[in-house]
C-alpha positions in Angstrom: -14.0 9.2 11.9 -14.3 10.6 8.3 -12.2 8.9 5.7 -10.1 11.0 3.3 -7.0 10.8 0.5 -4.8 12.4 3.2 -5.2 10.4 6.1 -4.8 6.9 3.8 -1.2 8.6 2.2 2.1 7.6 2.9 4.1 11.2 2.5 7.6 11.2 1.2 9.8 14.5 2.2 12.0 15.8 -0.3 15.3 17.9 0.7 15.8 19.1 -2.9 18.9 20.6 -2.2 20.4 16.9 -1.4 18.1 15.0 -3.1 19.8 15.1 -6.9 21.8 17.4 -8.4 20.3 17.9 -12.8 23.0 20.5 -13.6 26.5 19.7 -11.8 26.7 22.7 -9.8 26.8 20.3 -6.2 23.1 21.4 -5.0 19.7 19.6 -5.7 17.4 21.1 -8.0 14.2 20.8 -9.3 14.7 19.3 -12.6 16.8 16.7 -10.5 13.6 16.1 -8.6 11.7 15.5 -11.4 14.3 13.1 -12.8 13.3 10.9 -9.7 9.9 11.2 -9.6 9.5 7.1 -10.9 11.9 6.2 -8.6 9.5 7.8 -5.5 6.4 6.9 -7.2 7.6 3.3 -7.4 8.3 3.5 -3.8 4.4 3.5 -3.7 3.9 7.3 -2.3 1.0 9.4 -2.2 2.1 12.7 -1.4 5.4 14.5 -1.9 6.2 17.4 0.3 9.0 19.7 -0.6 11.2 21.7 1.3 11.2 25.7 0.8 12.5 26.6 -3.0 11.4 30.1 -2.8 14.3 33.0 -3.3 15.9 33.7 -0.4 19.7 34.7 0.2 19.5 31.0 1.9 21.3 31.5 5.2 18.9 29.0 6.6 18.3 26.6 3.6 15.3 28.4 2.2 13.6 29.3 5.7 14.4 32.6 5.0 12.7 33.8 2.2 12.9 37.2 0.3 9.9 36.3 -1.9 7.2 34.4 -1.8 6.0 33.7 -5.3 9.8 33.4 -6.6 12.0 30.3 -6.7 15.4 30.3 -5.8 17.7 30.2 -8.4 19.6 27.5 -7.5 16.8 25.2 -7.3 15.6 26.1 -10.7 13.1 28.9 -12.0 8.5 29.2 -12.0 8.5 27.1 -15.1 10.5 24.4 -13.4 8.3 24.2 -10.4 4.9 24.4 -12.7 6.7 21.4 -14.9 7.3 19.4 -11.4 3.5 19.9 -10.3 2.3 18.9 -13.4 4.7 16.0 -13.6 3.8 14.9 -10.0 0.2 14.9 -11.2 0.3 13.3 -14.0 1.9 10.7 -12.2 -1.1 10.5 -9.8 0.7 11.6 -6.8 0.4 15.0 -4.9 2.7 17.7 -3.4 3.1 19.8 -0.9 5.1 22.9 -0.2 6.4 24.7 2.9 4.5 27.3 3.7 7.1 29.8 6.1 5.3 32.7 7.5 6.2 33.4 11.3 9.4 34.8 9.6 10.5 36.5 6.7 14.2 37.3 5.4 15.4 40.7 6.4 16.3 41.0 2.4 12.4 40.4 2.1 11.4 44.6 0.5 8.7 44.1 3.2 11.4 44.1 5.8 13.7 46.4 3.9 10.8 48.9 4.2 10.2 48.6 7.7 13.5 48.9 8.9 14.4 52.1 6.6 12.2 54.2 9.0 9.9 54.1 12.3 7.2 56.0 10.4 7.4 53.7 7.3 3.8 52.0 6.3 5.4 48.7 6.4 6.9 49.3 10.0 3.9 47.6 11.8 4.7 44.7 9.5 7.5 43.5 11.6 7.5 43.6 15.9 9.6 46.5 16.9 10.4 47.2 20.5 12.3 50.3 22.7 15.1 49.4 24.8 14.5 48.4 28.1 16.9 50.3 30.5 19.4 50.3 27.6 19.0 46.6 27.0 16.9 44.2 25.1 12.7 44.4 25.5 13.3 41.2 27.9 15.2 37.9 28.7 13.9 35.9 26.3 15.8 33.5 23.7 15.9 32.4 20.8 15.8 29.4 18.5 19.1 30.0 16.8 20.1 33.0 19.0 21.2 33.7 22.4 18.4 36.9 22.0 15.3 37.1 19.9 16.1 41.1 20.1 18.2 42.5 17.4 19.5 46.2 18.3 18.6 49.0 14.9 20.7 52.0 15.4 18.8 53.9 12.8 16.0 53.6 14.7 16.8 53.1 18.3 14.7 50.0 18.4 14.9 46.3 17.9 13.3 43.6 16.0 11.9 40.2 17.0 13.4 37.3 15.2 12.3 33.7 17.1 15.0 32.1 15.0 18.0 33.6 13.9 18.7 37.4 13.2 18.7 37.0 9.5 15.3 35.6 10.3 12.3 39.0 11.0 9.2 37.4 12.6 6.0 38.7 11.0 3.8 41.1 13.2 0.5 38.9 13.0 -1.7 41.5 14.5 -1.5 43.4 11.3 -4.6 42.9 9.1 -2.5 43.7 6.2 0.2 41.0 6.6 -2.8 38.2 7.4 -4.4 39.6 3.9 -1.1 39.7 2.0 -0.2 35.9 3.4 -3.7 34.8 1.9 -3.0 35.8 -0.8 0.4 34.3 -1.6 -1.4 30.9 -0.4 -3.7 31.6 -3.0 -1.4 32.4 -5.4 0.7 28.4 -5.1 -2.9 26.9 -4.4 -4.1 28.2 -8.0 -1.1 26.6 -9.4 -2.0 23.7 -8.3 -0.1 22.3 -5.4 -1.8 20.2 -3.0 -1.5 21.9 0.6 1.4 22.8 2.6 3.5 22.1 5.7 3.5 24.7 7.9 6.4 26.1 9.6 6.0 26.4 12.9 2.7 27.7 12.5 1.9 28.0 16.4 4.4 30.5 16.9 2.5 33.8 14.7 1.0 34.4 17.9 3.3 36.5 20.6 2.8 36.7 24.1 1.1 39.9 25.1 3.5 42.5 26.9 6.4 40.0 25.8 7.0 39.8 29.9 10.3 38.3 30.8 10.2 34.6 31.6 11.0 32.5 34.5 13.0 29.8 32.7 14.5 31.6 29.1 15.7 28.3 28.0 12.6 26.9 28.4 11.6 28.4 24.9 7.4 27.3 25.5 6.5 31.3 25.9 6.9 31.7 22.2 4.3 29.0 21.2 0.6 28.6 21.5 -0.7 32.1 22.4 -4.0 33.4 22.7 -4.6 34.6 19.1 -3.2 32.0 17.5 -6.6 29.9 16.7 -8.2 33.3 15.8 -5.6 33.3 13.0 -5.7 29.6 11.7 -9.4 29.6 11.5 -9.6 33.0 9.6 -7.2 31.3 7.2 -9.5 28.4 7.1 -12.4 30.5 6.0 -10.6 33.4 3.7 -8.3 30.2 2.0 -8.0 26.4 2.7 -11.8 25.8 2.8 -11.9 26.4 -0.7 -9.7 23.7 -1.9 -9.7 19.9 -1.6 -6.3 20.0 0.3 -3.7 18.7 2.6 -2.2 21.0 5.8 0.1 19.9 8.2 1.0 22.1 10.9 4.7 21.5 12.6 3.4 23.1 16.2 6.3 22.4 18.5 5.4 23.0 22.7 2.4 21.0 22.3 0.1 18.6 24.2 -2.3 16.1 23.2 -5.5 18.7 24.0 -3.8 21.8 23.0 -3.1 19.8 19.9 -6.5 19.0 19.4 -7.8 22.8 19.5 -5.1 22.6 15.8 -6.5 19.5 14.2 -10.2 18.9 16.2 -12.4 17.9 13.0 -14.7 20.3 14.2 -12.5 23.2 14.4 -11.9 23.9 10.3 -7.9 24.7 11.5 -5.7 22.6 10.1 -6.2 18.6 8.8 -2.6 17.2 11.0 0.0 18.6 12.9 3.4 17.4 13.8 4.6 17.4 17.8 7.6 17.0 18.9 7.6 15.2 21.7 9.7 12.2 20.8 12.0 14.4 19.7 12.4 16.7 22.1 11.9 14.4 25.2 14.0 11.3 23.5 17.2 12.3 22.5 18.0 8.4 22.3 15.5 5.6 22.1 13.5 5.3 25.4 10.7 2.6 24.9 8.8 3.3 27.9 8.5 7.1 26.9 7.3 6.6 23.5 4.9 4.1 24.4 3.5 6.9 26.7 3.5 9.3 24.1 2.0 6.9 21.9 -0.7 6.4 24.4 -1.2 9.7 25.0 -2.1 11.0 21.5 -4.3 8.1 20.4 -5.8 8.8 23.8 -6.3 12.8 22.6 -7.2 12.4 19.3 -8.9 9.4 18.6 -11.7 10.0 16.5 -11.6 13.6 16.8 -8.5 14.4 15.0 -5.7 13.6 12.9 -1.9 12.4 14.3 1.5 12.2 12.1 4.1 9.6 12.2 7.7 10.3 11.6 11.4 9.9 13.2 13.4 12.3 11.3 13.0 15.1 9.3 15.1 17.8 8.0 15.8 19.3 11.2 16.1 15.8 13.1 18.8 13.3 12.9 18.3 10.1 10.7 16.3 7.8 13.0 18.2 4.2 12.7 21.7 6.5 13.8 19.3 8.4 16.5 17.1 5.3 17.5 17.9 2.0 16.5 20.9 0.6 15.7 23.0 2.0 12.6 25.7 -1.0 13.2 25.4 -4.8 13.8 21.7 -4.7 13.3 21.3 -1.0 10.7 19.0 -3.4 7.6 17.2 -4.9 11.1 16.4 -2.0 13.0 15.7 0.4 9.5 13.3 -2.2 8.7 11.6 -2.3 12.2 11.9 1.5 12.7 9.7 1.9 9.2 6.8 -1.0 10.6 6.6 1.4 13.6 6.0 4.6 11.6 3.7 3.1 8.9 1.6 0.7 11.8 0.9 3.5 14.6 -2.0 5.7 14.0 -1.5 8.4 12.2 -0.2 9.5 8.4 3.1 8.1 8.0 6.6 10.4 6.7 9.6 9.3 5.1 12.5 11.7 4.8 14.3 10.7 1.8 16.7 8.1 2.2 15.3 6.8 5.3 13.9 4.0 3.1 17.5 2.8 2.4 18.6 3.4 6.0 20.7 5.9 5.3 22.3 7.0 8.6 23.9 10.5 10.6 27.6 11.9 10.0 30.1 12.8 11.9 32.4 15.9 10.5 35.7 16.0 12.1 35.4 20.1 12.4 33.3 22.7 12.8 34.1 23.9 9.6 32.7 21.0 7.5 28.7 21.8 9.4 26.4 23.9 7.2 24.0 24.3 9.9 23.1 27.8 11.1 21.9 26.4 14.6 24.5 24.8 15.0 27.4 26.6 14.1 25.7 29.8 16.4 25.7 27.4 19.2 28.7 26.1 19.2 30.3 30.2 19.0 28.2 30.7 22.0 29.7 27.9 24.2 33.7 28.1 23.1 32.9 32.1 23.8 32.1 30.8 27.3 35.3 29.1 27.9 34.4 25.3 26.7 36.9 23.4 24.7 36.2 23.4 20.7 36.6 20.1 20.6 34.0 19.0 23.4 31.3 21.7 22.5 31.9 20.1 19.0 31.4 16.3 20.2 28.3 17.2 22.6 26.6 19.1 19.1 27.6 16.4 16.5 25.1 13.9 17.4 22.1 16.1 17.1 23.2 18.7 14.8 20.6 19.0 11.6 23.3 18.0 9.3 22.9 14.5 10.0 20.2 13.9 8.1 21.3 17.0 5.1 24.0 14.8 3.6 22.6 14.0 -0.4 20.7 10.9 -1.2 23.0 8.1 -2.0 22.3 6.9 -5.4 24.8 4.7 -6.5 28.4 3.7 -5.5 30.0 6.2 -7.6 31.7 9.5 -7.4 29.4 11.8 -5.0 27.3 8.8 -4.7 25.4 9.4 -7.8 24.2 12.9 -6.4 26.3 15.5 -8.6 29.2 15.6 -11.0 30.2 18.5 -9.4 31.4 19.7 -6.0 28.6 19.2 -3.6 27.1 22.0 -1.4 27.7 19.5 2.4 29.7 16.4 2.1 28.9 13.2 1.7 28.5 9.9 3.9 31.5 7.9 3.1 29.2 4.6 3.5 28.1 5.7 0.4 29.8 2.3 -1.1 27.1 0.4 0.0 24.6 2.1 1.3 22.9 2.9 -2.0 19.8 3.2 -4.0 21.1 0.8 -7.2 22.2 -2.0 -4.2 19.0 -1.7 -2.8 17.0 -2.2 -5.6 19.3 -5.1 -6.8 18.5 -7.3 -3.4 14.9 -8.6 -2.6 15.7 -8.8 0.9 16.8 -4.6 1.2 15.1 -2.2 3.0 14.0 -0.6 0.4 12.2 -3.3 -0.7 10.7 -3.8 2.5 9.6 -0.7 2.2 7.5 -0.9 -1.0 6.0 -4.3 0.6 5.4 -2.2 3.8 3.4 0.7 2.0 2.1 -1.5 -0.1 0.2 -3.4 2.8 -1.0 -0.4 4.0 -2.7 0.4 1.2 -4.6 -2.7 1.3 -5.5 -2.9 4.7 -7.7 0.0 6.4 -7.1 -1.5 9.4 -3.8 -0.1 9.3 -4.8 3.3 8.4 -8.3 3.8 10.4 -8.1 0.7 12.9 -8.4 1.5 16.9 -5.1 0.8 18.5 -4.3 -1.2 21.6 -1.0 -1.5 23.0 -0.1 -5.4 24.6 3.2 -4.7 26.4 2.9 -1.5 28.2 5.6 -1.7 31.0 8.0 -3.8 28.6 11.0 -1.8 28.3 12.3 -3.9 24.8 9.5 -5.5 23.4 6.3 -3.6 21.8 3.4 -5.2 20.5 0.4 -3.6 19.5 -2.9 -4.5 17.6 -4.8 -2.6 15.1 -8.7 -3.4 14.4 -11.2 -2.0 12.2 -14.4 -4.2 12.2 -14.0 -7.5 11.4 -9.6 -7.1 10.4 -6.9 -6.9 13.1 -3.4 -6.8 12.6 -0.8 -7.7 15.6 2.7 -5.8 15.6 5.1 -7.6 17.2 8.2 -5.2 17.8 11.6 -6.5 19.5 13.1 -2.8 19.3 16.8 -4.2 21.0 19.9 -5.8 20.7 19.2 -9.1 22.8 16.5 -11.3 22.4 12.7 -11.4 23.7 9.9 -13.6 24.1 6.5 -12.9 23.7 3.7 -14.5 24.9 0.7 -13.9 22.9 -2.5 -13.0 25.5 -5.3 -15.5 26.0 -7.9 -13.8 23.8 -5.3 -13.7 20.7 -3.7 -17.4 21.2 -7.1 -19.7 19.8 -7.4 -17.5 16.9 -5.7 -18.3 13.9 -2.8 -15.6 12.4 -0.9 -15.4 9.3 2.7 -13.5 8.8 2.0 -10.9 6.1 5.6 -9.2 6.9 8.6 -10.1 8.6 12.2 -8.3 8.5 14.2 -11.9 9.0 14.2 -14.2 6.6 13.4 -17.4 8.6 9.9 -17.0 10.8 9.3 -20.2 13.1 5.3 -20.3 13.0 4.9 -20.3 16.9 1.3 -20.9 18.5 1.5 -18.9 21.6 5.4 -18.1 23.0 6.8 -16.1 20.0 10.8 -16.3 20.0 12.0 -13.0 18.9 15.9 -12.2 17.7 17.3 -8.5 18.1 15.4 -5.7 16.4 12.7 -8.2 14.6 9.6 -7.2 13.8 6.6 -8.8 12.3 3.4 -8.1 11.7 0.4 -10.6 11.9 -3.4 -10.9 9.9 -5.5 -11.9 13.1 -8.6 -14.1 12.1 -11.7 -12.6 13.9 
């Protein structure tokens, strides 16, 4: 396995538009990014990756954007996104930015163009489709939508949008839009950034014919289609080949093999991907499953490619709210939840705030969600007769939003984020659950973190080590090892409310082990039966 920056980084995600707020209009900026640039590089990051900032009329926080090489005015202007990469460079960290392009905006001139006419040059740029019997081309969904198909009267056709309606997908098959992508990657690439996410990158490729589906809901048929790897490795070639870079693709619908055919070292597609397994088969913890999916992609990947690590995202509800335990045990289980990330194999992600343990909302109506997902789904369900205030319950504890509320700074008005109104409101725990607290006491989370990251970076073992997992059918306790040559490291997870024993195996219990992190405070040195309390976790040096 080939060693490189991107696999030994810790990446920290940054939300901008609730990360901090420079000029009191209640949204995150740029220049408020670059404000807290010392505060993420002392956190002991690598690489920063930033959320869209490009224009866009925003109707689904920047993933709908109406010009590539432009920056949204409400996160700042060019010159404020050239000062933040050279600030985040001279700072010796790195950054990467979205790259969106399954889907324009339909305020995007591209789409404006192709809509104004069926014989305009830019029509093929967009999918288009006749009526089918005086209905839609076929039955499928979409992400945001109850229809992918959006009716044009001018034109007696409809569009394809895999996400909502404000939302064009790209027609891939075009030559010119491949060429015109390039070069917009080209265009942030010269400026220096340092790779990109990339949004659902699996889905450029449509199914040929676009026949109906068996199962709509089951939303796989718009993922992984033959074409797609034709696509990624021309990219490779034309663009990313020429640049010492990071790409991470977010490829949703997608197995261990299939997810190798992305990231395969020998491929020259993309260096990572995210899946979403664990969050789209674990809607609340369920050791058993994530030990298989664990399993699974070490299994498919293991020296031939390159996994993730993360929880929660943008899009995914704060993980210690969603996985652990956000009451009794919330310092316990954000501490344990962070060994897990950083200690499996795989580059690690922290969505900002995580490393406090911030946690999810609950708005008390429908009215108080931003989230365009959301907010279409729960229209769709009261139109069908459900009661508001169920459909509203049954969405809260998934809904995007959770995780959108701004970064809690200090215990002050708008927790530190703005001096104005702010753009989604804010966690009341605010109080206490803050950045200044944090930093104030040794025994935070956040300053388990920093120890955390900083142990990784010391130890390859963590990073490049082969993993093996020692409690495979226990359904609260996990405990894994991590060896590279002549290191090992032992995990010891007790991801629950009660208490578990451990009993280290035969080959481990003659060799000597030192504690090099604990989340309690007071660790009993036990030879061989290890006493563990609710959500403890600890991680060993094993003498070889």
């Amino acid at each position: 396995m080939k060693k490189t920056w991107w696999k030994e980084a810790v990446v920290y995600q940054v939300y901008w538009r609730s990360f901090f707020d420079s000029n009191g209009d209640g949204v995150g900026d740029i220049e408020g990014l670059i404000e807290k640039l010392d505060y993420i590089k002392d956190l002991g990051i690598d690489v920063i990756w930033l959320n869209p900032m490009y224009e866009s009329p925003d109707k689904d926080n920047g993933y709908d954007i109406s010009n590539y090489c432009g920056v949204m005015e409400k996160a700042g202007n060019m010159a404020s996104v050239e000062r933040l990469i050279k600030e985040v460079h001279q700072r010796g960290l790195k950054i990467i930015m979205d790259l969106v392009v399954n889907h324009t905006s339909d305020h995007h001139p591209w789409f404006l163009e192709s809509k104004s006419s069926a014989n305009n040059p830019k029509r093929n740029w967009y999918i288009w489709k006749d009526p089918k019997d005086g209905r839609p081309p076929n039955n499928w969904r979409s992400y945001f939508a109850p229809s992918p198909w959006t009716y044009d009267e001018t034109s007696d056709q409809y569009y394809f949008h895999s996400f909502a309606k404000e939302q064009p997908d790209l027609n891939w098959e075009n030559p010119d839009v491949r060429q015109e992508i390039y070069r917009i990657m080209k265009f942030w690439l010269d400026k220096g950034i340092d790779g990109f996410r990339m949004d659902v990158i699996n889905l450029l490729a449509k199914k040929q014919g676009y026949p109906d589906a068996d199962d709509p809901f089951n939303l796989s048929y718009l993922a992984n289609n033959p074409g797609i790897h034709d696509y990624l490795q021309e990219m490779h070639n034309i663009v990313l080949s020429n640049y010492d870079i990071m790409t991470v693709g977010e490829i949703p619908f997608v197995s261990p093999q299939e997810g190798l055919l992305y990231v395969g070292e020998d491929r020259n597609e993309l260096n990572t991907l995210f899946h979403f397994q664990i969050a789209d088969e674990m809607p609340a913890w369920d050791m058993l499953r994530f030990k298989r999916i664990q399993k699974d992609w070490n299994d498919g990947l293991r020296g031939k490619g390159w996994n993730s690590q993360f929880l929660n995202n943008h899009d995914h509800t704060r993980q210690v709210t969603r996985y652990g335990n956000d009451k009794e045990y919330r310092v316990q289980s954000a501490k344990l939840l962070a060994v897990l990330i950083h200690t499996l194999p795989g580059t690690p992600y922290i969505y900002q705030g995580e490393e406090i343990g911030m946690t999810g909302i609950r708005y008390d109506k429908i009215e108080d969600y931003q989230d365009i997902a959301m907010k279409n789904k729960y229209r769709e369900e009261v139109e069908k007769g459900q009661h508001p205030d169920e459909v509203l319950r049954s969405l809260q504890p998934l809904s995007r939003d959770n995780s959108r509320t701004p970064m809690q700074w200090n215990d002050e008005g708008n927790a530190g984020f703005t001096t104005g109104t702010p753009w989604i409101g804010i966690n009341p725990n605010y109080k206490t659950i803050n950045t200044e607290n944090e930093q104030k006491d040794p025994m935070s989370v956040l300053n388990f973190y920093k120890k955390l990251i900083s142990i990784r970076k010391d130890t390859e073992a963590m990073v490049y080590g082969d993993y093996h997992d020692l409690t495979v059918n226990h359904a609260e306790l996990y405990a894994y090892t991590r060896k590279l040559d002549n290191e090992m490291l032992l995990i010891i997870l007790n991801h629950s409310d009660n208490k578990n024993e451990f009993m280290l195996p035969e080959e481990l219990a003659d060799r000597n082990k030192k504690l090099i992190l604990a989340n309690y405070e007071c660790v009993k040195d036990e030879a061989e039966k290890i006493m563990l309390n609710p959500h403890e976790a600890r991680i060993y040096s094993i003498n070889l």
